[in-house]
C-alpha positions as CSV (number, residue, x, y, z in Angstrom):
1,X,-0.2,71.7,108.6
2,X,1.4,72.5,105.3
3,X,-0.4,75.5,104.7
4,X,1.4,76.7,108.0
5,X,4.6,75.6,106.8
6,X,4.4,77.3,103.5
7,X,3.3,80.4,104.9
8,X,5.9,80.4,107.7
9,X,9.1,79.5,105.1
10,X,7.8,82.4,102.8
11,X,8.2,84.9,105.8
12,X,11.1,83.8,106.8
13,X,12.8,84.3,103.1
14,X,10.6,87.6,102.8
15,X,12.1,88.8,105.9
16,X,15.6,88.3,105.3
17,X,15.2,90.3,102.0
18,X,17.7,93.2,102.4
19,X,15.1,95.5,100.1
20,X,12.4,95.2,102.7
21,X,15.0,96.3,105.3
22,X,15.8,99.3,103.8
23,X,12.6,102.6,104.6
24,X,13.7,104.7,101.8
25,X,13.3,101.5,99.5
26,X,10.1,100.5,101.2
27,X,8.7,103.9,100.9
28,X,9.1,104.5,97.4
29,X,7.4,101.3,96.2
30,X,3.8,100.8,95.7
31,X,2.8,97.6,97.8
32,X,0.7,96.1,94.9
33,X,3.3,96.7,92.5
34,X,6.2,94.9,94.4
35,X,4.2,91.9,95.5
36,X,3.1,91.4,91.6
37,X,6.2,91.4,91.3
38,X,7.2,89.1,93.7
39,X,4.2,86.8,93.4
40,X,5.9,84.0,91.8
41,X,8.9,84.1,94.7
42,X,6.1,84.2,97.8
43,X,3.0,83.2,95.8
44,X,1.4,82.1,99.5
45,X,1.9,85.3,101.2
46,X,1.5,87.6,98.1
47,X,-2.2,86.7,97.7
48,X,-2.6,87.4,101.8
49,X,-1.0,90.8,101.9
50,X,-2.8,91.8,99.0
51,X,-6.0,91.0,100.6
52,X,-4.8,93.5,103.2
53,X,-3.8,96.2,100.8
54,X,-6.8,98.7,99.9
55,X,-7.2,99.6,96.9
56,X,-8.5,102.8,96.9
57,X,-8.2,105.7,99.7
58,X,-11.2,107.2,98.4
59,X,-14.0,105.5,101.6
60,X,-11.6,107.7,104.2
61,X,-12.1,110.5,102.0
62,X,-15.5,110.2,102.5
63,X,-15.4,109.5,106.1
64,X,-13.3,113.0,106.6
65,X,-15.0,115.0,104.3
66,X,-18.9,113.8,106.5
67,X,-17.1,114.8,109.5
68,X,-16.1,118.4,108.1
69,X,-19.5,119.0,107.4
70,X,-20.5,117.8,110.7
């Protein structure tokens, strides 16, 4: 399909980004913030990783702070 094209030619040119290659790069960056910035270059797979994102850290907060109290 072309959906599965799409997808599949926007890996491949995200994965031979040198950035993404390089940890102390990839840790310093905030995942939202680089794929905003990068929507318009892999506007396909940009809207599917930020689906797997979370937002927020704050439900396994929760989650550890039941358990303490547990």
């Amino acid at each position: 399909s072309s959906f599965r094209n799409t997808v599949k030619e926007e890996y491949d040119a995200w994965l031979r980004l040198s950035e993404i290659r390089s940890v102390d790069v990839m840790a310093s960056l905030d995942p939202l913030e680089w794929w905003k910035m990068h929507n318009t270059q892999f506007p396909t797979i940009a809207k599917l990783a930020r689906l797997a994102i979370p937002t927020s850290s704050t439900p396994s907060e929760g989650v550890f702070s039941r358990a303490k109290l547990i």
